[in-house]
N, C-alpha and C positions, 0 to 999 in steps of 0.2 A: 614648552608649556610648563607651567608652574601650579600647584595647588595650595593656594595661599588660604589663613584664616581669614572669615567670613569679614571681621573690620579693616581689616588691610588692604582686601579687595576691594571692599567699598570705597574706602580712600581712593585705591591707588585708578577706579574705574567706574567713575561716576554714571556713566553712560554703556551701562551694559545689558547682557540680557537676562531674564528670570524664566526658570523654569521650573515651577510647586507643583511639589507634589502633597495632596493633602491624605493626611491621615487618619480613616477614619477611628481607630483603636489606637490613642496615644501613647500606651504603655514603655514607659522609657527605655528598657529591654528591647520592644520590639523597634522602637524610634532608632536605637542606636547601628543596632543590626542593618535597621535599611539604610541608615546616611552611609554604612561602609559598604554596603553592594552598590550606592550607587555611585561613590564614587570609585568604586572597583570598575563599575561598566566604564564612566569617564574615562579613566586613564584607560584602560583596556583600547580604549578608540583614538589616544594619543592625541589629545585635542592640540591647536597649534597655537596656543594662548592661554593666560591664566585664567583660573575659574576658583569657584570656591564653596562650600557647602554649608548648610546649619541647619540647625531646629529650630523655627520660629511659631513661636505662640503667640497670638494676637484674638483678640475676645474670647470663641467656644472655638477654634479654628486651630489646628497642628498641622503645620507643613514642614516639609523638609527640602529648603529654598538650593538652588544651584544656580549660582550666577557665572554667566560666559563672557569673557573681555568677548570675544568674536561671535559672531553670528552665525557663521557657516559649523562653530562646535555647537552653540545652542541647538542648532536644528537637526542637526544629525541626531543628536542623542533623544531630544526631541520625539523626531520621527521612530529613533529605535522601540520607545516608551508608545507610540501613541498619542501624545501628549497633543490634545488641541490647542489653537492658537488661539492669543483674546487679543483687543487691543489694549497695546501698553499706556499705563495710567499716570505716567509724567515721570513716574521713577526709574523705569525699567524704559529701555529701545524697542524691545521686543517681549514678549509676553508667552510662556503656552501651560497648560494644566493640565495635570493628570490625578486619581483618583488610587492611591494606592492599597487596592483591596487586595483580598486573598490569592486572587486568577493575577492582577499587575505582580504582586510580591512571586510569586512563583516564577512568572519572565523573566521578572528583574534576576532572579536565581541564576537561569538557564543563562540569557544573555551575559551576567555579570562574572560566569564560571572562565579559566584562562583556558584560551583557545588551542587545541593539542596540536601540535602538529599530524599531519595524514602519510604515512606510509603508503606506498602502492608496490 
């Protein structure tokens, strides 16, 4: 896996998956914090393909896009988040959305934290 900037991925993976997260308090501060938890959680889960992250503004709308060459990373992380499915809209293969409120940004925390190893 590779975590490539967002134009290169596009280039190099025309047909791949999207999974936004919208933001409701866009404050750049906070935008930035969460594009590096979330790609903290991705890599954390070792996806087995490139993907790639960004901030995209588009009309009253802030999301923070992650695009998966593979499907089987989309989903898993996907599912990790909650993230509903939509149908994809001719850009994206696959589609899902999540809401990144207070209670999501706090999971995002938990889940994105490195997993310690367990003593017995």
């Amino acid at each position: 896996m590779a975590r490539l900037d967002w134009m290169t991925f596009l280039a190099s993976h025309p047909k791949a998956h999207l999974l936004a997260a919208h933001v409701p308090d866009p404050n750049p501060v906070v935008l930035k914090r969460l594009r590096r938890l979330m790609q903290a959680l991705i890599d954390a889960d070792e996806p087995v393909a490139d993907y790639a992250t960004a901030i995209v503004r588009h009309d009253d709308i802030t999301e923070i896009q992650c695009g998966f060459a593979n499907r089987t990373d989309a989903d898993r992380i996907g599912e990790r988040l909650s993230a509903t499915s939509l149908p994809a809209n001719g850009d994206w293969v696959s589609e899902r959305s999540l809401q990144l409120d207070e209670w999501a940004e706090r999971a995002l925390e938990e889940k994105a934290a490195p997993r310690r190893a367990v003593r017995v």
